[in-house]
RODO-2510 file (C-alpha; in nm, 4 decimals, decimal comma):
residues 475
     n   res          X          Y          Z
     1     x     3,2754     3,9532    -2,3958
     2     x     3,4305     4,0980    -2,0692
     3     x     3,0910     4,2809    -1,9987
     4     x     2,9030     3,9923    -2,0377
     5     x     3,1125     3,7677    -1,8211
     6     x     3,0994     4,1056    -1,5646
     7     x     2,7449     4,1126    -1,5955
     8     x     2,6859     3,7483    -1,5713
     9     x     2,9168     3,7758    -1,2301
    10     x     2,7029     4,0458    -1,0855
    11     x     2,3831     3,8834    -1,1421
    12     x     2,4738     3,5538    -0,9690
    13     x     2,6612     3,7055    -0,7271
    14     x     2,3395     3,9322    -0,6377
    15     x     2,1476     3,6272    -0,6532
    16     x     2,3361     3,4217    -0,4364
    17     x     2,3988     3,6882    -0,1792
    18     x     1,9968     3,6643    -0,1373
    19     x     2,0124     3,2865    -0,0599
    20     x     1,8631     3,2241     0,2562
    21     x     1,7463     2,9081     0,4752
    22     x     1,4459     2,7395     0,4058
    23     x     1,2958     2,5176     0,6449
    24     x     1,0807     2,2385     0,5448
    25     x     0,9038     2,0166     0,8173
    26     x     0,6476     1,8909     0,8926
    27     x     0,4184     1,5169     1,0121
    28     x     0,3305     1,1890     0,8358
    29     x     0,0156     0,9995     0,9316
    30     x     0,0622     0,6121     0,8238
    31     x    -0,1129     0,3481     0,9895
    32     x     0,1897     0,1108     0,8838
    33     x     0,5595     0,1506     0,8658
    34     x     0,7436     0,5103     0,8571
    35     x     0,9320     0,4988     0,5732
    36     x     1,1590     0,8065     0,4040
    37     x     1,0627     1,1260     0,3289
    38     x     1,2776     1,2578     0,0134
    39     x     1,3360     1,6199    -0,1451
    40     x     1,4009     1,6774    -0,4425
    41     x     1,4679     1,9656    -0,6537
    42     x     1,3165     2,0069    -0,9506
    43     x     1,5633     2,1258    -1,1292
    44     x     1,8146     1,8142    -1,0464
    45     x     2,1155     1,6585    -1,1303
    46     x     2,1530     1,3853    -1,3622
    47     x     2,4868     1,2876    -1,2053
    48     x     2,4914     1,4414    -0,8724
    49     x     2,2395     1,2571    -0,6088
    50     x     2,0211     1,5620    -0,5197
    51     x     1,7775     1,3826    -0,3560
    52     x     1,7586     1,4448     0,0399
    53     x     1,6113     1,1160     0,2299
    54     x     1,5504     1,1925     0,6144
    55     x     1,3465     0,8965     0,8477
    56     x     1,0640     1,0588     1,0301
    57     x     1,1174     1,0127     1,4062
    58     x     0,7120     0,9725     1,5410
    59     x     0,5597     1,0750     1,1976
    60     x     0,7858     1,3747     1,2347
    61     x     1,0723     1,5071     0,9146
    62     x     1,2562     1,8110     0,8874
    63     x     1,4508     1,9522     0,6521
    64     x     1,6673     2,2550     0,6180
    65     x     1,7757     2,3629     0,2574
    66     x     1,9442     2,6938     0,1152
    67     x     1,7784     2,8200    -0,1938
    68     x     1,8850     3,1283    -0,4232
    69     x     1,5339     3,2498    -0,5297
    70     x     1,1987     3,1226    -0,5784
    71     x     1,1962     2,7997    -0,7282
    72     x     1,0456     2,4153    -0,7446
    73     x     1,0697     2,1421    -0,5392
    74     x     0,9464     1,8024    -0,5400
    75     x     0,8789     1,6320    -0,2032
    76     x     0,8128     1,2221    -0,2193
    77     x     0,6508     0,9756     0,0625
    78     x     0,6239     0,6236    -0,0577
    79     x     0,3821     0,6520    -0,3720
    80     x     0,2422     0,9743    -0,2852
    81     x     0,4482     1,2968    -0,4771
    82     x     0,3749     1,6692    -0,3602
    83     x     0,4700     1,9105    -0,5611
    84     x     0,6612     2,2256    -0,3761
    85     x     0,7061     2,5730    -0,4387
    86     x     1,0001     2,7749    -0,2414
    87     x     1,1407     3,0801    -0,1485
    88     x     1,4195     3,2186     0,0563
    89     x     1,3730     3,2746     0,4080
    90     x     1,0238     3,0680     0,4045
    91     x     0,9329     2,7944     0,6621
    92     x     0,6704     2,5581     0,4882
    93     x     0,4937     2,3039     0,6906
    94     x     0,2429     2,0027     0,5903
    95     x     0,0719     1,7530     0,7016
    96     x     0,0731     1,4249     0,4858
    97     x    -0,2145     1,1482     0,5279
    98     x    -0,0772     0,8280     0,3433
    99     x    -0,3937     0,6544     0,3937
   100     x    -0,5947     0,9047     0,1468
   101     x    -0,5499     0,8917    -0,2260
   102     x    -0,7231     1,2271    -0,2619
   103     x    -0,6083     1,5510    -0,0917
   104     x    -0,3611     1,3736     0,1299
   105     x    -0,1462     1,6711     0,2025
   106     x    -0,2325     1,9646     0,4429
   107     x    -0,0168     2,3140     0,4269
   108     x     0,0600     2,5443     0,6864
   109     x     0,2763     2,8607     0,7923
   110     x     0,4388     3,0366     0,4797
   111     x     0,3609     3,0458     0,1205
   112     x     0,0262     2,8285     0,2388
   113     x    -0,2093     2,9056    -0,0643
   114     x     0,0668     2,8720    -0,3093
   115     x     0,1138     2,5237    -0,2317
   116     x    -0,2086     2,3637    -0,2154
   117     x    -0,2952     2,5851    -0,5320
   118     x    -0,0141     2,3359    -0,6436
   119     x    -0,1912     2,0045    -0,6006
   120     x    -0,4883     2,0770    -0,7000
   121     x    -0,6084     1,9149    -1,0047
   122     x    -0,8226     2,2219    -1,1461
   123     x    -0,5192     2,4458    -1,1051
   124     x    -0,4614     2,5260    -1,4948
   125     x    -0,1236     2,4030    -1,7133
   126     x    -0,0403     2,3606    -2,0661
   127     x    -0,0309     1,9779    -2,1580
   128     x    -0,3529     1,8777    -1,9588
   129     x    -0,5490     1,5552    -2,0720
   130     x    -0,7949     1,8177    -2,2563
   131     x    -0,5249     1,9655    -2,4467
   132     x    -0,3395     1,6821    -2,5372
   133     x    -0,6432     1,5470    -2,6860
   134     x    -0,6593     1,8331    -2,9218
   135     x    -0,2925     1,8110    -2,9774
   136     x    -0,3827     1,4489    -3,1239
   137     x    -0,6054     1,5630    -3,3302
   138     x    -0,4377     1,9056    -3,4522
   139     x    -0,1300     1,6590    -3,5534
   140     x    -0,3106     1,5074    -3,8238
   141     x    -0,3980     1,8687    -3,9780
   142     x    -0,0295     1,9262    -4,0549
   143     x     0,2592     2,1297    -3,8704
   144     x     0,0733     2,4549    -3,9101
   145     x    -0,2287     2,3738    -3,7716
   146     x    -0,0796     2,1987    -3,4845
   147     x     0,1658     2,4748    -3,3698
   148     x    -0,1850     2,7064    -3,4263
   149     x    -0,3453     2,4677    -3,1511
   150     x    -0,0641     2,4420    -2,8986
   151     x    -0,0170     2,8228    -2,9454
   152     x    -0,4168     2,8999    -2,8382
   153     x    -0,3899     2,6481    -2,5687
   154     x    -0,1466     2,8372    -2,4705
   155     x    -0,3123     3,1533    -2,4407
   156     x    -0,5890     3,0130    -2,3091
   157     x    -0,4669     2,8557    -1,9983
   158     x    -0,2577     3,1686    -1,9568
   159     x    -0,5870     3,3407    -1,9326
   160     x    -0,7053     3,0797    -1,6688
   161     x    -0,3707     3,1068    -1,4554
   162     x    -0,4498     3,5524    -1,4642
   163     x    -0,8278     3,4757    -1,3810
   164     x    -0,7942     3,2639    -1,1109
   165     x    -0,4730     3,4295    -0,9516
   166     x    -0,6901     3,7406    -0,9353
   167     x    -0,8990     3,6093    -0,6788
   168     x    -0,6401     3,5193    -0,4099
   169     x    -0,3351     3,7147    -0,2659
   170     x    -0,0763     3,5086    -0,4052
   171     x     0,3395     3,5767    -0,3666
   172     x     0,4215     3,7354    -0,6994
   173     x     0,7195     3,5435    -0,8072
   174     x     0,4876     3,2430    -0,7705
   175     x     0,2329     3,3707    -1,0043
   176     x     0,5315     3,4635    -1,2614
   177     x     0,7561     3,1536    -1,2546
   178     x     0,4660     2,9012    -1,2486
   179     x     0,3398     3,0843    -1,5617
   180     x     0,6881     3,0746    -1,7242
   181     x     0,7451     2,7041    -1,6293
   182     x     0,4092     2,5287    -1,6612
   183     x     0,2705     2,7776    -1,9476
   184     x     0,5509     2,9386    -2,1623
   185     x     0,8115     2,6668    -2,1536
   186     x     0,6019     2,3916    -2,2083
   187     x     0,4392     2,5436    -2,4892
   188     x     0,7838     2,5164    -2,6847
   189     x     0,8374     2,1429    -2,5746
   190     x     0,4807     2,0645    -2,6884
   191     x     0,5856     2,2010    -3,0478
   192     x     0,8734     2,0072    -2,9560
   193     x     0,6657     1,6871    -2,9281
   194     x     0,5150     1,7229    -3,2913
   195     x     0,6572     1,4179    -3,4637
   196     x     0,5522     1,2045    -3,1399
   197     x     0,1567     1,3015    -3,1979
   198     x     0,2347     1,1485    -3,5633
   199     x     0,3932     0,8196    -3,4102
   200     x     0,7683     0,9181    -3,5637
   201     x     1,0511     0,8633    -3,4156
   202     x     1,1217     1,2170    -3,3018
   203     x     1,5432     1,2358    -3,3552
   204     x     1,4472     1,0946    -3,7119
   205     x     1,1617     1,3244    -3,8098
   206     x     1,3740     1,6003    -3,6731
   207     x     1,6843     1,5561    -3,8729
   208     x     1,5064     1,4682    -4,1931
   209     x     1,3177     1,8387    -4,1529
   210     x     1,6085     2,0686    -4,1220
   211     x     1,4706     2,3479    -4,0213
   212     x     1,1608     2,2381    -3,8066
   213     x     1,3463     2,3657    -3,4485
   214     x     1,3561     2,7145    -3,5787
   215     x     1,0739     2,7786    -3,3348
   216     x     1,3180     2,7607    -3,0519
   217     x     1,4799     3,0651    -3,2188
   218     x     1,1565     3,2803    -3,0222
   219     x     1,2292     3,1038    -2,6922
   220     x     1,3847     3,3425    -2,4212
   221     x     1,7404     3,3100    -2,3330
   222     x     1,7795     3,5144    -1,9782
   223     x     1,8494     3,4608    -1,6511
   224     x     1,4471     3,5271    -1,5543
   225     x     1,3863     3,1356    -1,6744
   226     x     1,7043     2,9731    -1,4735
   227     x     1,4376     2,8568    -1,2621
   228     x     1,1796     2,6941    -1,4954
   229     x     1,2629     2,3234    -1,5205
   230     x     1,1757     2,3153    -1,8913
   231     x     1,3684     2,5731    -1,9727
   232     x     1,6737     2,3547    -1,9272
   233     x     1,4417     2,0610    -2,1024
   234     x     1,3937     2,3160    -2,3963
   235     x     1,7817     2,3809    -2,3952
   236     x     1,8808     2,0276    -2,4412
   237     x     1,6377     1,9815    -2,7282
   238     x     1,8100     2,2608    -2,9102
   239     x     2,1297     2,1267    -2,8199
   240     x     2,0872     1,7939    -2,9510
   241     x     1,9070     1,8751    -3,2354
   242     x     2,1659     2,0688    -3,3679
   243     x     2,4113     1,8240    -3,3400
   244     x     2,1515     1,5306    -3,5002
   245     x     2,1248     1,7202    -3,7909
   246     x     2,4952     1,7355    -3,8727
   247     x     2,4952     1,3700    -3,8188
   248     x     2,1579     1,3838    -4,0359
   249     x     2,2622     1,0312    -4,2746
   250     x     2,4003     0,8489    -3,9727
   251     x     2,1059     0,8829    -3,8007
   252     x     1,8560     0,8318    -4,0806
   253     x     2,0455     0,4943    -4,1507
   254     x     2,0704     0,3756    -3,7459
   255     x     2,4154     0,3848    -3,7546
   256     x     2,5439     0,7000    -3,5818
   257     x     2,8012     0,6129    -3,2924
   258     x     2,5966     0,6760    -2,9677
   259     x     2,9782     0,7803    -2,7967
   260     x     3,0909     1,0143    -3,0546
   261     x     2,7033     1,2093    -3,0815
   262     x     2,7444     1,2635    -2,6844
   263     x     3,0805     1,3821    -2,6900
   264     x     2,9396     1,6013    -2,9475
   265     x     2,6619     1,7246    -2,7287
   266     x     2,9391     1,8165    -2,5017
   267     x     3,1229     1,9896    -2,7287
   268     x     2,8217     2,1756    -2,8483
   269     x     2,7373     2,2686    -2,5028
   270     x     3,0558     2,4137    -2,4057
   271     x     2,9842     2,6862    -2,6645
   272     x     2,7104     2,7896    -2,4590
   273     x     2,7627     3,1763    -2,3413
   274     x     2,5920     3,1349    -1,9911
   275     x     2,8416     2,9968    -1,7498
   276     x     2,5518     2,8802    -1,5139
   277     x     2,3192     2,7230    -1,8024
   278     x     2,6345     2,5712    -1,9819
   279     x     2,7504     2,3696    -1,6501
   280     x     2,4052     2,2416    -1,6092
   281     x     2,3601     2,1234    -1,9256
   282     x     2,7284     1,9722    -1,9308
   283     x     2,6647     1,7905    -1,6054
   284     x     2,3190     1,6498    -1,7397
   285     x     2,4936     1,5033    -2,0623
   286     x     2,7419     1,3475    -1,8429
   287     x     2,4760     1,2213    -1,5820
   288     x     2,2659     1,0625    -1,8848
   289     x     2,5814     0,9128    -2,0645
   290     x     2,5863     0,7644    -1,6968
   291     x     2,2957     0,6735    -1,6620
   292     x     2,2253     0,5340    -1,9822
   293     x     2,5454     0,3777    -2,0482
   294     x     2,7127     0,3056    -1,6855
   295     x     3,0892     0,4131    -1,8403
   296     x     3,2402     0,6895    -1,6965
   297     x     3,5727     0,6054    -1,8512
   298     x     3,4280     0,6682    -2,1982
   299     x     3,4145     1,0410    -2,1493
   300     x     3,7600     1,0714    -1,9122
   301     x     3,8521     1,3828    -2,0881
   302     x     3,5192     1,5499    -2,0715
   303     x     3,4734     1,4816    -1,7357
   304     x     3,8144     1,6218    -1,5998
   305     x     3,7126     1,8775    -1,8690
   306     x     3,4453     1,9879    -1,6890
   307     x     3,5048     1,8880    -1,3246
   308     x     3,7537     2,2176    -1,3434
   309     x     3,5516     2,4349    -1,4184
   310     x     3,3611     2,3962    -1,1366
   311     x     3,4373     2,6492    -0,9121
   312     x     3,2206     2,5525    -0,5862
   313     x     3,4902     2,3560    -0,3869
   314     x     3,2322     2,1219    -0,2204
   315     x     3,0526     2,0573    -0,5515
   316     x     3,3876     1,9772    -0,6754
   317     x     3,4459     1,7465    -0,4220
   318     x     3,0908     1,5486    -0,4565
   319     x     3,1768     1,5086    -0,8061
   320     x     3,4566     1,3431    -0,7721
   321     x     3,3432     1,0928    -0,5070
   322     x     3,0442     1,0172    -0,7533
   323     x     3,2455     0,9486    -1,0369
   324     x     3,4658     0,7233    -0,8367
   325     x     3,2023     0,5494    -0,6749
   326     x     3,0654     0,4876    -1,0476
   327     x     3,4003     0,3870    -1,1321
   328     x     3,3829     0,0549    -1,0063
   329     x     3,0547    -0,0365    -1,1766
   330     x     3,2206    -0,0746    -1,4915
   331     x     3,2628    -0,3948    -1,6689
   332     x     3,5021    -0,6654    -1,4851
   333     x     3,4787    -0,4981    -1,1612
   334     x     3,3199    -0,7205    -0,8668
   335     x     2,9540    -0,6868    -0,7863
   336     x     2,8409    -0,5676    -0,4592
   337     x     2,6368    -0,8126    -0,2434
   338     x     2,2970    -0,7441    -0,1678
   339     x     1,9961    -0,8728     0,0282
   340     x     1,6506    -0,8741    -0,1238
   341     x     1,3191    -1,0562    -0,0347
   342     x     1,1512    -1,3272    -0,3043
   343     x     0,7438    -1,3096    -0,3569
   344     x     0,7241    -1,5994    -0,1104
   345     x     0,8709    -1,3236     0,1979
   346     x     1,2010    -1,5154     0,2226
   347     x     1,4941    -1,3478     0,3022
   348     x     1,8086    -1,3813     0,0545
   349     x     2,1613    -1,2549    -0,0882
   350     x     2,2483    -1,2034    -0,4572
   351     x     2,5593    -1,4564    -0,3369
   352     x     2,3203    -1,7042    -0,3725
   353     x     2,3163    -1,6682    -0,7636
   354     x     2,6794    -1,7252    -0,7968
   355     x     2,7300    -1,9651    -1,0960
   356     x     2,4669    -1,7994    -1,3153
   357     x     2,4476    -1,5424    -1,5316
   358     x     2,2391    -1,2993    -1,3533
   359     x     2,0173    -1,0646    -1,5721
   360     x     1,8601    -0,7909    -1,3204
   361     x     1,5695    -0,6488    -1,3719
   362     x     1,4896    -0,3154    -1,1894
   363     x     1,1739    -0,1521    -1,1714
   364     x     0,8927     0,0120    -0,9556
   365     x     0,4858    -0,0222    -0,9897
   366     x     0,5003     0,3782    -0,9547
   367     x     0,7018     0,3900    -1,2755
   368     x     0,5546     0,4305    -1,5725
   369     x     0,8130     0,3854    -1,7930
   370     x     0,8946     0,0319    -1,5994
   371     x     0,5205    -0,0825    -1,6267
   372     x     0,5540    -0,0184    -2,0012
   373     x     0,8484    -0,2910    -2,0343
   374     x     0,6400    -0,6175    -1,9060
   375     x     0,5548    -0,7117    -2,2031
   376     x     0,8596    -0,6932    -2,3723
   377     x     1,0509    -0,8276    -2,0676
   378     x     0,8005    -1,1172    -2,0611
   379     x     0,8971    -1,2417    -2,4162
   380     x     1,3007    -1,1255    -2,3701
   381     x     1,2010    -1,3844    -2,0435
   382     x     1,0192    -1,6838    -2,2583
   383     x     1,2883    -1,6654    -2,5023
   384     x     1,5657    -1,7416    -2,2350
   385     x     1,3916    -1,9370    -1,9838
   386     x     1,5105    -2,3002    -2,0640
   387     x     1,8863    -2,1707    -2,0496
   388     x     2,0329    -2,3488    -1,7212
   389     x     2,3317    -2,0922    -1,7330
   390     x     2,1323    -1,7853    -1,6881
   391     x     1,8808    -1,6817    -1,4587
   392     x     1,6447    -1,3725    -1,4690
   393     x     1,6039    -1,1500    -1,0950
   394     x     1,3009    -0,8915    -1,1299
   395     x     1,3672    -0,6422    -0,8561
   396     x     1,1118    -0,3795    -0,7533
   397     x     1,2356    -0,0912    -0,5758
   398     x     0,9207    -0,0001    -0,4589
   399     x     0,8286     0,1822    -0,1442
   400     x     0,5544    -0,0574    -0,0168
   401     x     0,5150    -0,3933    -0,0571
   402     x     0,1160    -0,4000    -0,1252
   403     x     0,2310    -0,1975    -0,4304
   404     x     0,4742    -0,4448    -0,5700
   405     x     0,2845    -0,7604    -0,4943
   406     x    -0,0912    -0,6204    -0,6223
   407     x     0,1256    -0,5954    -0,9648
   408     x     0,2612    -0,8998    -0,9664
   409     x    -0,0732    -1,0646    -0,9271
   410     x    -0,2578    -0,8413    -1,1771
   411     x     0,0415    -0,8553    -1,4518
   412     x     0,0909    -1,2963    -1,3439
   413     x     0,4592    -1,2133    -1,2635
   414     x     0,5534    -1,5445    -1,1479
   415     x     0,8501    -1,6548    -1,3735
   416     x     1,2174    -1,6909    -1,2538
   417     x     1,2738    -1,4706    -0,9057
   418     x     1,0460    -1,1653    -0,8094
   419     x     1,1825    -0,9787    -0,5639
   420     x     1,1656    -0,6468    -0,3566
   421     x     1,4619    -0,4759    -0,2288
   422     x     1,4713    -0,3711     0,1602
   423     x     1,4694    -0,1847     0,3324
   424     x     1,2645    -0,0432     0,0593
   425     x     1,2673     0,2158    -0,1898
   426     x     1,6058     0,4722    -0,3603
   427     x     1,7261     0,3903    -0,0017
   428     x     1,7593     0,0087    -0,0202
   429     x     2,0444    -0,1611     0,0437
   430     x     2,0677    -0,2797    -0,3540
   431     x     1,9874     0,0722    -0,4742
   432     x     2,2698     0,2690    -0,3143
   433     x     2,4943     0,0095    -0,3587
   434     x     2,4249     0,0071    -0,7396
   435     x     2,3785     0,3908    -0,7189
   436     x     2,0105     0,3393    -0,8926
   437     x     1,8764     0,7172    -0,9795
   438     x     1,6479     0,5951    -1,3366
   439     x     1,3684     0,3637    -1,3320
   440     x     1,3589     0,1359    -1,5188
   441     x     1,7096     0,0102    -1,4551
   442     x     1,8767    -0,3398    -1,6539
   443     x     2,2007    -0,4860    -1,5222
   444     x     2,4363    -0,8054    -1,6192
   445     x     2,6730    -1,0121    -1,3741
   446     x     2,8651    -1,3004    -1,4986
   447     x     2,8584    -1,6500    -1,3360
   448     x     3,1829    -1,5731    -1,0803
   449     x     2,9926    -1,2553    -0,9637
   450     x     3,1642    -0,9723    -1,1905
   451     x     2,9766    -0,7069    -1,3056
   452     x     2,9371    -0,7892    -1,7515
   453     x     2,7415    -0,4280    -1,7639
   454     x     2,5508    -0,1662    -1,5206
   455     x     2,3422    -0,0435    -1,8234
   456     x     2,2141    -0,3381    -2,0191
   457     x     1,9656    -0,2301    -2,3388
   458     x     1,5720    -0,2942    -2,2403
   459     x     1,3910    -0,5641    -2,3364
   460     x     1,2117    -0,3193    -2,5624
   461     x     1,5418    -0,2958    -2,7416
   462     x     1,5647    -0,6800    -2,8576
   463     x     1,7788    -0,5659    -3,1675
   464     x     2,0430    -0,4775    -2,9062
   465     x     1,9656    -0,6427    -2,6015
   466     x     1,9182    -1,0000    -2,7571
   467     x     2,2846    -1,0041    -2,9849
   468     x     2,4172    -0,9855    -2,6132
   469     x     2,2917    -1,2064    -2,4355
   470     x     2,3308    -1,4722    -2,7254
   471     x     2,6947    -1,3777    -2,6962
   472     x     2,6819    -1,4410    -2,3414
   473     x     2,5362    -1,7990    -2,3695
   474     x     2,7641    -1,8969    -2,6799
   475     x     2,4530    -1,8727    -2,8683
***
């Protein structure tokens, strides 16, 4: 054990001594309004903001990052999402032309073929529309066959990603960790996503086959993956699944305790060997028990728990402002103003709703997961229209307004208030107030402006979300 934690020590201490500064910059073109330029890593926090927003000054953003070894990035401009790939000591420039939907973003100084090799739609990857097709189809075969297909599509695009990376003089690590990520890794979450190509719920299909994650058991455990994104995607799976299928009954009948499995994840994450893979996956259960949930006071104990063992003071310290911040999100405490803009362009302030109860919507027409709820929110909305104590606010958090209001007209999103936050986007004055980091996002304030819940169910979830609101009305 002591050679391992030794070992362990002198790996990330050799890594870290290698971090270097990485500067990012570059110009936007838009023929309208500048709005925020945003980095992200793609490996990110799901309690920590990790985002970093900067205003372009002219068209022009820079930004200057410190990175431990060749990794991911994500970089976002109003609806348009680059895809980044970094490296200590680099200095990566671009060009981005809002006005095009099709190559819209120009690379130059370091690490230039790399990058545009990254948006590029024939660039090969395990998952493509082609392979997910035959996926489909292998699913109905049985397990074997489909674990035969994703396995061969595997190779195959492997073969693809060595053929076409012959022909250019690409950076190395590039060639390996895209391979790992987008190739290796996803070929165990594909297996992963079995049950979903049959249309099962996948916790339930999982638990009821004991043994089907035993294919994880082949998946590498080293420090050459701490860069892949799904490798930490892969990790929670396992993680989770072992704990589902001790609580195999519960969950078979609906009726596990959704508090009590996540404080299990915990639990079964802190017996993780890998210091540096266990805090991740720590701080992502706690981020989506946030997220998902909005009560940090649920897991107190975890939290301090974990909070110290973190041994990067500043971390420490942005942890603890977070988790304060959410602190007063939770049930009873008072909602924070803020000012939003109705379809018809008139300027307003959620004081305005005092007296109600407020059900608030959040979503974006870039989010796929918030297009899928209209329907369901339509008919959660028809069955509660008529109530004169509640009203419904539908707030888009969407970068530009064209976006939000072409929806509304194509989806006939006229009922109750439609609204976009401003200024617009993560960085709106509603979003940071209500720390918003998941799209889409449901929230409940009672009639003398208290927050009821930060984390309401979705309107897809009528079995939970509709028992509340009942409640609410004295239904």
């Amino acid at each position: 054990m002591i050679r391992y934690l030794l070992t362990t020590l002198f790996i990330w201490s050799f890594i870290f001594c290698q971090s270097q500064n990485v500067r990012i910059y570059g110009n936007v073109i838009d023929h309208i309004d500048y709005s925020s330029v945003i980095l992200s890593p793609a490996i990110a926090s799901k309690l920590l903001d990790s985002k970093i927003e900067t205003n372009p000054k002219n068209g022009f953003f820079e930004f200057n990052i410190i990175v431990p070894n060749a990794c991911f990035y994500k970089l976002y401009y109003k609806s348009k999402r680059i895809s980044l790939y970094v490296k200590p000591g680099a200095n990566i420039q671009l060009t981005i032309e809002n006005s095009k939907d099709q190559n819209f973003v120009t690379f130059y100084e370091n690490l230039v073929q790399e990058n545009t090799l990254l948006q590029l739609e024939t660039t090969p990857y395990l998952g493509n529309k082609k392979d997910r097709e035959s996926f489909k189809q292998a699913a109905l075969l049985g397990e074997a066959a489909y674990f035969k297909e994703v396995d061969l599509a595997n190779k195959a695009r492997q073969a693809e990603w060595e053929s076409m990376t012959e022909e250019v003089n690409l950076d190395w690590d590039f060639i390996d960790l895209y391979r790992k990520n987008y190739m290796e890794m996803a070929a165990f979450l594909y297996k992963y996503y079995f049950p979903k190509y049959l249309g099962y719920n996948l916790d339930s299909f999982i638990v009821s086959q004991n043994n089907y994650l035993d294919y994880y058991k082949d998946m590498p455990d080293i420090s050459e993956y701490y860069f892949c994104p799904l490798y930490y995607e892969n990790k929670m799976n396992v993680l989770k699944g072992k704990v589902n299928v001790r609580n195999k009954e519960k969950i078979l009948k609906n009726n596990v305790d959704d508090l009590e499995l996540y404080k299990s994840y915990i639990r079964e994450a802190e017996l993780v060997h890998d210091g540096y893979v266990r805090g991740i996956l720590i701080e992502n259960l706690i981020g989506e028990w946030v997220n998902s949930y909005g009560r940090t006071s649920d897991l107190k104990d975890e939290i301090v728990s974990y909070i110290e063992q973190v041994t990067d003071s500043d971390k420490k310290n942005m942890l603890k402002k977070r988790l304060v911040n959410l602190a007063q999100y939770e049930m009873g405490q008072p909602a924070p103003n803020f000012s939003f803009e109705d379809y018809s362009g008139n300027k307003r302030n959620s004081r305005e709703l005092l007296g109600k109860i407020v059900y608030i919507h959040v979503w974006s027409s870039s989010n796929a997961s918030s297009m899928n709820e209209w329907k369901a929110a339509k008919e959660i909305y028809a069955k509660y229209k008529d109530k004169q104590d509640m009203i419904f606010l539908f707030l888009s958090i969407d970068d530009e307004k064209d976006a939000w209001e072409k929806v509304i007209r194509e989806k006939k999103l006229f009922e109750d208030i439609h609204a976009i936050s401003f200024p617009h986007g993560y960085n709106s004055d509603f979003a940071r107030k209500y720390a918003i980091q998941t799209l889409p996002s449901y929230l409940l304030i009672d009639k003398s402006g208290n927050i009821i819940s930060n984390r309401v169910p979705k309107p897809s979830q009528p079995e939970k979300l509709v028992p509340l609101l009942d409640k609410l009305l004295g239904l």
